[in-house]
Backbone as CSV, one residue per row, in Angstrom:
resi,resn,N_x,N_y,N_z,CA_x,CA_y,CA_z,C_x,C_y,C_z
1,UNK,-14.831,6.783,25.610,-15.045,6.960,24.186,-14.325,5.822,23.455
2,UNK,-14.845,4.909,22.729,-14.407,4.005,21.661,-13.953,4.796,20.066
3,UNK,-13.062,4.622,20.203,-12.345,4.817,18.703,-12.152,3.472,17.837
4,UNK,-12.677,4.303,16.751,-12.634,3.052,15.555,-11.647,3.535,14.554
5,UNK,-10.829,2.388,13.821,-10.059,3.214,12.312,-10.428,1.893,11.502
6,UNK,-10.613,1.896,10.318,-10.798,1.073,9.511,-9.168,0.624,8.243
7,UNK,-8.693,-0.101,7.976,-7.754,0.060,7.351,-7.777,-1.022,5.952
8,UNK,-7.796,-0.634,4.989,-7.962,-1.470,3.424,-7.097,-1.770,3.490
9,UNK,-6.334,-3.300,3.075,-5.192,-3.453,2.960,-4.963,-4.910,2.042
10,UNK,-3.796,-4.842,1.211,-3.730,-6.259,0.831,-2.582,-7.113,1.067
11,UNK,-2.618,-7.989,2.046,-1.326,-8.880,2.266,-1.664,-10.472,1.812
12,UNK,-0.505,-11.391,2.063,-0.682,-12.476,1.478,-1.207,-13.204,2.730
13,UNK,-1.731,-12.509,3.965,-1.723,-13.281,5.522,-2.405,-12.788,6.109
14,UNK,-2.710,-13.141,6.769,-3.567,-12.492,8.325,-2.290,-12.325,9.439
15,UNK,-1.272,-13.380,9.064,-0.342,-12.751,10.159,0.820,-11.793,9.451
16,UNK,1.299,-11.873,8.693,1.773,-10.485,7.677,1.204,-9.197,7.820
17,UNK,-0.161,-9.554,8.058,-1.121,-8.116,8.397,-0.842,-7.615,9.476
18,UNK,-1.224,-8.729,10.384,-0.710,-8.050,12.308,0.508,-7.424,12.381
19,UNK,1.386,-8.515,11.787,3.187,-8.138,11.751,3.740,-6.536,10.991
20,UNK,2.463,-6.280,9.791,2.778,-4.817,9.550,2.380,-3.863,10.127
21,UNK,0.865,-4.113,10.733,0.593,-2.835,12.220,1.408,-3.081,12.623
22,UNK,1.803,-3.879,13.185,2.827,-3.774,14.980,4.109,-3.119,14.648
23,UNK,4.377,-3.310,13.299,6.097,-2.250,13.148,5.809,-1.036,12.539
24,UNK,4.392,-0.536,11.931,3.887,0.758,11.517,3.671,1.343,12.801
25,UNK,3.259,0.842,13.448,2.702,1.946,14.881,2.229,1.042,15.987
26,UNK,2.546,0.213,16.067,2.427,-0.698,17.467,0.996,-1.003,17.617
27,UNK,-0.031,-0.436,16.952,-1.547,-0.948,17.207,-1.915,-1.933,16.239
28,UNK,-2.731,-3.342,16.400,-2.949,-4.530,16.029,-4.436,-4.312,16.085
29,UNK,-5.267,-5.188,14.802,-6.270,-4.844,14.586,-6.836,-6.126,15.780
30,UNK,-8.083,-5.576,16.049,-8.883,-6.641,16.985,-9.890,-7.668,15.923
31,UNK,-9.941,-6.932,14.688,-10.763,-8.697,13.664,-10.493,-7.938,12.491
32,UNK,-10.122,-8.762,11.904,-9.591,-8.735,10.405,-11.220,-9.391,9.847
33,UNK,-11.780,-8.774,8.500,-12.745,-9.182,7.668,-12.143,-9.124,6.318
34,UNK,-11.916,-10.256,5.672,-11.653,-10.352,4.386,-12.991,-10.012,3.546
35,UNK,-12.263,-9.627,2.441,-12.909,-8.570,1.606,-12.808,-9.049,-0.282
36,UNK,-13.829,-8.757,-0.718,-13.680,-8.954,-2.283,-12.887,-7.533,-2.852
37,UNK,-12.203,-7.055,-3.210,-11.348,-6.041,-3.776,-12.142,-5.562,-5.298
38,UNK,-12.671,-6.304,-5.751,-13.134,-5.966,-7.027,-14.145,-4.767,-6.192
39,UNK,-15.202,-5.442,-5.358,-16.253,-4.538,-4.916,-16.025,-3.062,-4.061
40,UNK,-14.700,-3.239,-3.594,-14.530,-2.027,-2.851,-13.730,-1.190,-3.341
41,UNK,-12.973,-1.518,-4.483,-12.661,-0.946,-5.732,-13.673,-0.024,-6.324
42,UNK,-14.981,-0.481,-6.927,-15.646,-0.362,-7.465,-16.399,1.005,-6.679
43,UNK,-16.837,0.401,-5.289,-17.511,1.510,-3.795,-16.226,2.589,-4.135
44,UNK,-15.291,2.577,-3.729,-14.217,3.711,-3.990,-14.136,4.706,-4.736
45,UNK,-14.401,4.062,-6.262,-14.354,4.467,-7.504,-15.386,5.514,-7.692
46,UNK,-16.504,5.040,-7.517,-18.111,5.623,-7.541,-17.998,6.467,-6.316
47,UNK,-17.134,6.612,-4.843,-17.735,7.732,-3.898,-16.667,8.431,-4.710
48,UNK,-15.853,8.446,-4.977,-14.426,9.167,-5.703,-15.359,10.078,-6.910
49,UNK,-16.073,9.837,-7.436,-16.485,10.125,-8.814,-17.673,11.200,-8.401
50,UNK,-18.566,10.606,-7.315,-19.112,11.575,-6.591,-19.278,12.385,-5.965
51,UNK,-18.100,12.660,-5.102,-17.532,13.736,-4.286,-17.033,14.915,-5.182
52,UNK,-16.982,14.302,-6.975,-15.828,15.314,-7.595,-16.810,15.535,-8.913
53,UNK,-18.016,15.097,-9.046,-18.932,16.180,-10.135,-19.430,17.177,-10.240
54,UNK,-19.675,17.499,-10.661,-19.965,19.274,-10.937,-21.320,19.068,-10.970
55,UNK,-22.160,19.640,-10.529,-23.730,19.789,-11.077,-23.995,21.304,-11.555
């Protein structure tokens, strides 16, 4: 079985990033994808807003 975790995060590095998994919990991501923040802000915002309306 393959396990996946996805993790949002904002550092000033790609190696700052590794260096904070490895002292949070010893697991290191296998590929980092940089990301626009405005847009996944935005995706967040809108499933956030949707999960919590009333119809």
């Amino acid at each position: 079985m393959r396990k996946k975790a996805f993790c949002l995060i904002a550092a000033p590095s790609k190696e700052s990033l590794i260096e904070l998994h490895e002292n949070a919990h010893g697991a290191v991501p296998t590929s980092i994808i940089e990301v626009n923040d405005t847009i996944i802000e935005s995706f967040l915002v809108e499933k956030w807003f949707m999960s919590n309306i009333r119809h």
